[in-house]
C-alpha positions as a printed NumPy array, in Angstrom:
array([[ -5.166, -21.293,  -1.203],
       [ -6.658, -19.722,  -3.981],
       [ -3.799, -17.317,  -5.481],
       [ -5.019, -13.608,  -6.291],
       [ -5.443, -12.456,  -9.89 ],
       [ -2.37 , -10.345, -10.302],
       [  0.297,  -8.308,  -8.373],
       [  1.047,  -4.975,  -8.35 ],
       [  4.372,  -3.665,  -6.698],
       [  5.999,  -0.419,  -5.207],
       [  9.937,  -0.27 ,  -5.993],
       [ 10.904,   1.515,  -2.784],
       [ 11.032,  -0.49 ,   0.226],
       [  9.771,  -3.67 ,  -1.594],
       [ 11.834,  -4.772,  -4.456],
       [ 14.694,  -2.347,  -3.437],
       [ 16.079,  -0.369,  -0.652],
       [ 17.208,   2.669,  -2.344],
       [ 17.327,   5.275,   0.179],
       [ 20.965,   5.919,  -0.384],
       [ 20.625,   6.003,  -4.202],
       [ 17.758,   8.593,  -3.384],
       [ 19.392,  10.679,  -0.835],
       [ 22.571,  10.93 ,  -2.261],
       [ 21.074,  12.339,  -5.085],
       [ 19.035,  15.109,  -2.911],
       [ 21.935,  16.043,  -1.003],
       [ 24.292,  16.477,  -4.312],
       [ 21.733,  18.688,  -6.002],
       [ 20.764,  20.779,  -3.227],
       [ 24.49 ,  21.985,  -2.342],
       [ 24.73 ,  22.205,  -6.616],
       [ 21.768,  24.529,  -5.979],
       [ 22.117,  26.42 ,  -2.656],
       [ 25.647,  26.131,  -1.361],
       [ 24.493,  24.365,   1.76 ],
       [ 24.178,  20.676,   3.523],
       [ 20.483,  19.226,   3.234],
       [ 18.46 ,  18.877,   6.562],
       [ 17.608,  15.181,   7.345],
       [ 14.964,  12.928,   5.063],
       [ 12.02 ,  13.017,   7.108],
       [ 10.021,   9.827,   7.573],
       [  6.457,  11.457,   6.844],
       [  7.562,  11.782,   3.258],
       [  8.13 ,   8.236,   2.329],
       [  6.86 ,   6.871,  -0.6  ],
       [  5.5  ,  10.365,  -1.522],
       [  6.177,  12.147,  -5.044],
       [ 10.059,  13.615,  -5.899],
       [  7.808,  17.31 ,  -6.15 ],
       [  6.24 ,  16.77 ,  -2.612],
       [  9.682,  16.07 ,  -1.154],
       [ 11.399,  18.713,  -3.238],
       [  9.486,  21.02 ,  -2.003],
       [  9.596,  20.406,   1.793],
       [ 13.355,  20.563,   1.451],
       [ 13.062,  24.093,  -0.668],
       [ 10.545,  25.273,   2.456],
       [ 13.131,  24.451,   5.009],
       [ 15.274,  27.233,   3.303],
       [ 12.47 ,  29.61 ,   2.609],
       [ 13.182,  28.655,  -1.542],
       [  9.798,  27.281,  -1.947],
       [ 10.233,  29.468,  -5.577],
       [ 12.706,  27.223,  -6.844],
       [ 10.96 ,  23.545,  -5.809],
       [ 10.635,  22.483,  -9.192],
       [ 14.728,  23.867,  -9.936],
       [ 15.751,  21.284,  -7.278],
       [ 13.271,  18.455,  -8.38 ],
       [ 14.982,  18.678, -12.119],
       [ 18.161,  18.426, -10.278],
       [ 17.651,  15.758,  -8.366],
       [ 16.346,  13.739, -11.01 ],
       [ 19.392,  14.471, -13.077],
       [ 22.2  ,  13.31 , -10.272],
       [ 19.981,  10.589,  -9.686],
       [ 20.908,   9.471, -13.734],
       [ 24.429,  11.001, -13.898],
       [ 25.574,   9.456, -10.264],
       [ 23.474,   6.896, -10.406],
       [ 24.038,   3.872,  -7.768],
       [ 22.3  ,   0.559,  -8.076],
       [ 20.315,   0.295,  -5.1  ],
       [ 20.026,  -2.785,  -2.775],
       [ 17.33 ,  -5.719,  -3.965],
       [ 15.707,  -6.871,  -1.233],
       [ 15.272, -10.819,  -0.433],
       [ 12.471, -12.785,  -2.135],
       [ 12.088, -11.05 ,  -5.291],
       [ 13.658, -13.01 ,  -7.726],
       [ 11.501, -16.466,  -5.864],
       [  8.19 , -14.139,  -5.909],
       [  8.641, -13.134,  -9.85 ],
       [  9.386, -16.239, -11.168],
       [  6.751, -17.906,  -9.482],
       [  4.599, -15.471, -11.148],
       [  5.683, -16.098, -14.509],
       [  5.296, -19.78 , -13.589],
       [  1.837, -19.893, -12.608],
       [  0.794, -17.482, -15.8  ],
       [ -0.063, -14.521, -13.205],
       [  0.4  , -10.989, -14.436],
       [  2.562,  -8.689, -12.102],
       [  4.003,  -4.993, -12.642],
       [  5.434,  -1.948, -10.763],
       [  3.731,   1.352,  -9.806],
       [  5.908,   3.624,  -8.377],
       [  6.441,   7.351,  -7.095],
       [ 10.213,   7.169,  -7.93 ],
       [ 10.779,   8.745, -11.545],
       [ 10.785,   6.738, -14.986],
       [ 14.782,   6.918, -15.529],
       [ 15.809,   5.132, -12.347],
       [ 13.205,   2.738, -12.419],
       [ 14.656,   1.381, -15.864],
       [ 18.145,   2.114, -14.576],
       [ 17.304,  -0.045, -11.644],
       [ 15.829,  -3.086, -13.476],
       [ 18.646,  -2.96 , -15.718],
       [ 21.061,  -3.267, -13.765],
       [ 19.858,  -5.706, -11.002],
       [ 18.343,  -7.807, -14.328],
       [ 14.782,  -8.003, -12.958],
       [ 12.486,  -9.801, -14.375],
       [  9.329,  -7.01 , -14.713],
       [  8.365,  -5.779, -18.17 ],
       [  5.712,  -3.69 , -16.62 ],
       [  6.6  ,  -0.634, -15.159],
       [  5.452,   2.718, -14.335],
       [  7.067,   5.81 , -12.638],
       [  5.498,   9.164, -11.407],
       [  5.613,  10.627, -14.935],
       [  3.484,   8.613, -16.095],
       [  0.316,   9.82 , -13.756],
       [ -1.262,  13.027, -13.328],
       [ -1.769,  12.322,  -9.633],
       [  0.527,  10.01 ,  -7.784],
       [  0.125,   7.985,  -5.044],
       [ -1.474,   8.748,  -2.554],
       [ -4.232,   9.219,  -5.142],
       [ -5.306,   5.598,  -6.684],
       [ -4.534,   6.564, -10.608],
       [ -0.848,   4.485, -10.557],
       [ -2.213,   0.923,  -9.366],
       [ -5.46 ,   1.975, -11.676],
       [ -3.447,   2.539, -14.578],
       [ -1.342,  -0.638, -13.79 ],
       [ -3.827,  -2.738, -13.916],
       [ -5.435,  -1.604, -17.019],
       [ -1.685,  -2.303, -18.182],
       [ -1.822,  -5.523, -17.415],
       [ -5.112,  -6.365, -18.611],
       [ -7.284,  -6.283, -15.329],
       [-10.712,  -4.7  , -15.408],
       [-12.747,  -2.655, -12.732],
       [-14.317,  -5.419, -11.894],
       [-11.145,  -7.263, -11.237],
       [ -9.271,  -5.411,  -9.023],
       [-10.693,  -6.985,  -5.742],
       [ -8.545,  -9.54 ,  -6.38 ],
       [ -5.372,  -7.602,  -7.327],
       [ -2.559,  -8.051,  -4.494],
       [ -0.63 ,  -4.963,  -3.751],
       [  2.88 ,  -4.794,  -1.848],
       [  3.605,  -1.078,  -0.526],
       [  5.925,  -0.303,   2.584],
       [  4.785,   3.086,   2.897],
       [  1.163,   4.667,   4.277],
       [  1.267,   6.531,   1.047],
       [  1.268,   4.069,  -1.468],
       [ -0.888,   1.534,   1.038],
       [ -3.979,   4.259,   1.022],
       [ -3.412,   4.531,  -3.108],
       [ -4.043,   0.694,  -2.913],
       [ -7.296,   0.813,  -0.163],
       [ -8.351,   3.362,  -2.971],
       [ -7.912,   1.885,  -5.845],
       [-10.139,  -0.699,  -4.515],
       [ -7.516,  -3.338,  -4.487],
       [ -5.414,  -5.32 ,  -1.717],
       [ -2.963,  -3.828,   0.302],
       [ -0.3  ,  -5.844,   1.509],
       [  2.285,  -4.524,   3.86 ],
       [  6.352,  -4.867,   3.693],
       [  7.775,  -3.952,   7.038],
       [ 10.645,  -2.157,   5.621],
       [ 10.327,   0.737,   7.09 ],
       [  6.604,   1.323,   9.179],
       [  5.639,  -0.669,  11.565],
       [  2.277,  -3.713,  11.578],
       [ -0.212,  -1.05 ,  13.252],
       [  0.274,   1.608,  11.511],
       [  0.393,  -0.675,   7.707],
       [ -2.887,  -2.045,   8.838],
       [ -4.281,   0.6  ,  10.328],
       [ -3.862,   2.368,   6.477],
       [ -5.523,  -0.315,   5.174],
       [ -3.129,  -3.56 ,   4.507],
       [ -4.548,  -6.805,   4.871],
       [ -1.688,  -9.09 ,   5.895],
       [  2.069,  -7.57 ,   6.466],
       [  5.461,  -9.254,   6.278],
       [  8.888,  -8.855,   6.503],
       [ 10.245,  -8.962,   2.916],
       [  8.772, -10.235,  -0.47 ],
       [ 10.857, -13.69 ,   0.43 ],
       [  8.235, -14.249,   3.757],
       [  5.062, -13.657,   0.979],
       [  6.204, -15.346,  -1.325],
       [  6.669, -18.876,   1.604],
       [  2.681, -17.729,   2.317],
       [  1.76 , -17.951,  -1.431],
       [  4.03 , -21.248,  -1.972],
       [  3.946, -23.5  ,   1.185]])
């Protein structure tokens, strides 16, 4: 088969699972902050900006006022305490096939800048390309993060028809549909309908189960 142009990557769900890393980090600054336990992650906000989430967990408490107090302090126990998350399977096969074949590949995320690096440092990935939520005016779902990713890696307008992108949640899979590019669902954590009903293309498992479609 005729392999796509480039690859663009969310962290979340596809190269990682880092829920715990995540949550830990919400629930440590929001007794810092209010005295009190956190109310369960809700699904809905998956792969959606650190503000967005910071501030449903502020409106559960009637704090709405201090969103933007909790989303500072969540971003610095997520450095301080910070916990390598968990790679998931087929990443280090799908990235060094890349650099094999001469095909450029980066990561877009929603997460912030700090854990990003922290995370690729630590789990010695091999991506030289990445950008977190600071880096956009608009995050996902808007298209600007796989836009500006692809301008990163040297991709054109006219291009990204034929730029892959991997994204586990509905959030990051519409940013792809809008960005005019290829959505490709992980089923880490929604299920086939519901990734292709977004907008994804093909779905599977892991990166490991792509990366067997690409190779074999």
């Amino acid at each position: 088969m005729k392999l796509p142009k480039g690859f663009l990557f969310d962290f979340d769900g596809v190269i990682v699972n880092s829920f715990e890393s995540h949550f830990s980090a919400w629930k440590s600054a929001f007794k810092e902050l209010f005295d009190q336990e956190i109310v369960p992650f809700p699904k809905f906000h998956s792969g959606k900006s650190p503000m967005i989430i910071a501030e449903y967990f502020c409106s559960v408490i009637g704090k709405n006022d201090q969103t933007k107090e909790l989303y500072q302090l969540k971003d610095k126990h997520l450095d301080t305490y910070f916990t390598v998350p968990k790679l998931l399977p087929g990443v280090r096969e799908f990235t060094a096939f890349l650099s094999e074949k001469k095909i450029p590949y980066g990561i877009a995320s929603n997460a912030t800048k700090q854990f990003l690096k922290n995370s690729v440092y630590h789990l010695n990935l091999d991506f030289k390309t990445v950008f977190g939520v600071q880096d956009y005016e608009k995050p996902k779902p808007h298209p600007e993060a796989y836009k500006t990713l692809a301008k990163a890696l040297g991709f054109k307008q006219s291009d990204f028809k034929e730029l892959w992108v991997f994204e586990d949640s509905l959030t990051g899979t519409t940013a792809a549909k809008a960005a005019g590019m290829i959505p490709i669902g992980i089923l880490t954590q929604y299920p086939e309908e519901e990734l292709k009903a977004a907008g994804s293309h093909l779905v599977f498992p892991t990166l490991f189960e792509a990366y067997q479609y690409l190779t074999y």
